[in-house]
N, C-alpha and C positions, 0 to 999 in steps of 0.2 A: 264406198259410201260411209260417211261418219256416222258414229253412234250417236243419237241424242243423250245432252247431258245429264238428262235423269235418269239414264239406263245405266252411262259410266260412274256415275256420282250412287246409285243401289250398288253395281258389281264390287264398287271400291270399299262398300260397308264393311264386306267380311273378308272371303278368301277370295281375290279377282279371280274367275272362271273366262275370261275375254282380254287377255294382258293384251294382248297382239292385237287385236282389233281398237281397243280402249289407245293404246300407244300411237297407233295410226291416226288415229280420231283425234288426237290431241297434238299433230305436229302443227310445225308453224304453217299460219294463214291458212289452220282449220277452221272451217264454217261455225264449228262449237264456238270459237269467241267472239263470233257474230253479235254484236247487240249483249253479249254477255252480262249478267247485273252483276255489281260487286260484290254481292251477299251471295251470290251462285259459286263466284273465282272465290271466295275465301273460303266455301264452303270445297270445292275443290282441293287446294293449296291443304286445307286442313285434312282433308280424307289423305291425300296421300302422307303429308309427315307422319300421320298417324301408323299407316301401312309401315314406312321409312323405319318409324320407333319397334314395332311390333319384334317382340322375342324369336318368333317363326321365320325361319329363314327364307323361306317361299315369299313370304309378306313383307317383310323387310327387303330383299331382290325387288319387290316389284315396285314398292314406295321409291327404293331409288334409280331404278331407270325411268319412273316416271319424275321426277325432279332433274334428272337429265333429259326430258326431252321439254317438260313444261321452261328450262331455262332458258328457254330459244325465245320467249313469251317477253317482248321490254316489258310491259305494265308488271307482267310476276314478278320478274326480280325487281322492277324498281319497291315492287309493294311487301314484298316477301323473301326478297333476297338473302338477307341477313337469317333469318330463320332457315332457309333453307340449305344455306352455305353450316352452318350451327348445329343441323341435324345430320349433317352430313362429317361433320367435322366429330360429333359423338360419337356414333358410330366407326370411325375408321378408329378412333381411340380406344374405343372396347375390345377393339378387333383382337385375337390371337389365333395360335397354331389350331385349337379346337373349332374353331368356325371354317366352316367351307370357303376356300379360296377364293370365289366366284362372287363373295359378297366384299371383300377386301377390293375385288378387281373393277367392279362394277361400279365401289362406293368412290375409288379413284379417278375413272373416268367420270364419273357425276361430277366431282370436285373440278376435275381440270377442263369438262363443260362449262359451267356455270362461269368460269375463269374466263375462256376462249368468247364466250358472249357479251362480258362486261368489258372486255379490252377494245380500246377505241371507243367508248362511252365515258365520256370524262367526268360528268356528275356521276354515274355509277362506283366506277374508277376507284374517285375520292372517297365516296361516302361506302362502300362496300369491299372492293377487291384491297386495297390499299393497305388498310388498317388489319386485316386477315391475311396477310401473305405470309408472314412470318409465321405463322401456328400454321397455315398448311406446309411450308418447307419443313419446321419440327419435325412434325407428325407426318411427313414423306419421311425423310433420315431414321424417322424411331421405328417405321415401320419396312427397310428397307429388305429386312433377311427375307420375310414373307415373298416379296415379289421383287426379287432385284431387278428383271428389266425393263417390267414397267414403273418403276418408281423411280427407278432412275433415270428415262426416258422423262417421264414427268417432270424433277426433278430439273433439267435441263433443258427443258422447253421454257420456265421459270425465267434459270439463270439467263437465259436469251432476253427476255422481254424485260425483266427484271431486276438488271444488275447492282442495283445500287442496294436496295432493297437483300438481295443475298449473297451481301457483302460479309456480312458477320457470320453465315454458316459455310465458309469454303473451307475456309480448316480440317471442320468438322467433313467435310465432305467429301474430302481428298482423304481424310484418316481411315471413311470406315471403306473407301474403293482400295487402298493400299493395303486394309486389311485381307480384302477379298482376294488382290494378287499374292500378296504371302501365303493363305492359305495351301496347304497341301497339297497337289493334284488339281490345281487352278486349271493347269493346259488342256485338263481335262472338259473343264468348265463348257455348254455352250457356248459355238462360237457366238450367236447373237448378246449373249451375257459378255463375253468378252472385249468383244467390238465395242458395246453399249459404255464399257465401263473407261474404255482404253480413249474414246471421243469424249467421253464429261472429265475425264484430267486434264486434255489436250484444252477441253474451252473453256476448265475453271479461270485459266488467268483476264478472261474479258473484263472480268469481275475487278480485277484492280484497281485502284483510287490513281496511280501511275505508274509508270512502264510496267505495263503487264506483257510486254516482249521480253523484259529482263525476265522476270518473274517463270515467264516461260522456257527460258532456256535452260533458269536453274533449276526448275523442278524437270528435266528432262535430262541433266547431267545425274541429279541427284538418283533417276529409277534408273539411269545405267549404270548408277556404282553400285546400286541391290542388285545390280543384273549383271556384277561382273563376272560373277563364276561359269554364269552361262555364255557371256559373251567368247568369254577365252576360250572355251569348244573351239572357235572359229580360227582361233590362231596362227595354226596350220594352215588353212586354206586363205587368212589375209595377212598380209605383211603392216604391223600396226605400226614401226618402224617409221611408215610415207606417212603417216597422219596422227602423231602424235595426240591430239587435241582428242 
């Protein structure tokens, strides 16, 4: 049963006591938007950025899983989209090592919600996702050591839907994953980190203006000649002789 929205819109005042019930209450083709007045949704939409902004990391967690659940809402994001994408975007920028992980990881999935919703809404699209894509691909790369596999999972769910658009950050994006394989004791790395990193090289070349088959072979000759040392281990047991190339 949904919470009436004068009980969720009090709880959201100070420190939410009812997240989980309040989050429920607020998924898509809940009763709360029933007849909703606009002065109610804006008074909503503001209770949480506010939460969103808040210093308190309990508060700020709960402002942004509730902007990741209210983006499933068209009317919000077509009326509040930009602010919420903006608040979102603040936030992952202030982010460092001294903040708890959980608000990095959360503010990420917000981001690449609100993303997953507006795609295939072409007026949205244009006037929202489009013109922001570039500062969230940044602000994934700048923020990538904190959580490598999900930002780089993110990252390349992007370049998939996205290609033209992060065209100018693949350089950059094969530099800082090639940094991560040179790293010391990489093999040590998780395998999920490894897998993750070893798949967005293999599909940065979709991204090419033309032949990105070329493009892919040579960046896959180029990691086996940083990989020659390790290769020739195998010498012994293959005859390189038959296969020159």
């Amino acid at each position: 049963m949904s919470l009436p929205l004068s009980v969720i819109l009090k709880d959201l005042d100070g420190i939410p006591s009812n997240i989980i019930e309040i989050l429920s209450s607020l998924k898509l083709n809940s009763p709360v938007f029933s007849g909703i007045s606009k002065a109610d949704l804006n008074h909503l939409v503001s209770r949480v950025l506010k939460l969103a902004r808040s210093p308190k990391e309990y508060n700020k967690w709960c402002g942004t899983v509730l902007i990741q659940v209210l983006s499933s809402n068209y009317d919000i994001l077509a009326s509040d989209g930009v602010a919420l994408l903006s608040q979102l975007f603040k936030n992952l920028e202030d982010y460092n090592g001294t903040i708890d992980v959980k608000i990095l990881l959360v503010t990420v999935d917000a981001i690449n919600a609100v993303c997953k919703h507006i795609r295939g809404k072409p007026t949205l699209t244009r006037e929202i996702l489009t013109p922001r894509l570039s500062t969230i691909i940044g602000l994934y790369i700048e923020k990538l050591q904190f959580h490598p596999v999900v930002i780089i999972k993110s990252l390349l769910t992007i370049m998939k839907h996205h290609p033209t658009t992060f065209r100018p950050y693949g350089n950059k994006l094969a530099s800082r994953l090639i940094t991560l394989i040179n790293l010391p004791g990489f093999e040590t790395f998780p395998q999920i980190l490894q897998d993750t990193i070893y798949q967005t090289l293999a599909t940065l070349p979709v991204i090419e203006k033309s032949e990105p088959e070329a493009t892919w072979d040579s960046n896959v000759k180029i990691l086996i000649k940083q990989l020659k040392s390790v290769v020739l281990i195998y010498q012994e047991f293959l005859n390189f002789n038959d296969d020159g190339e």
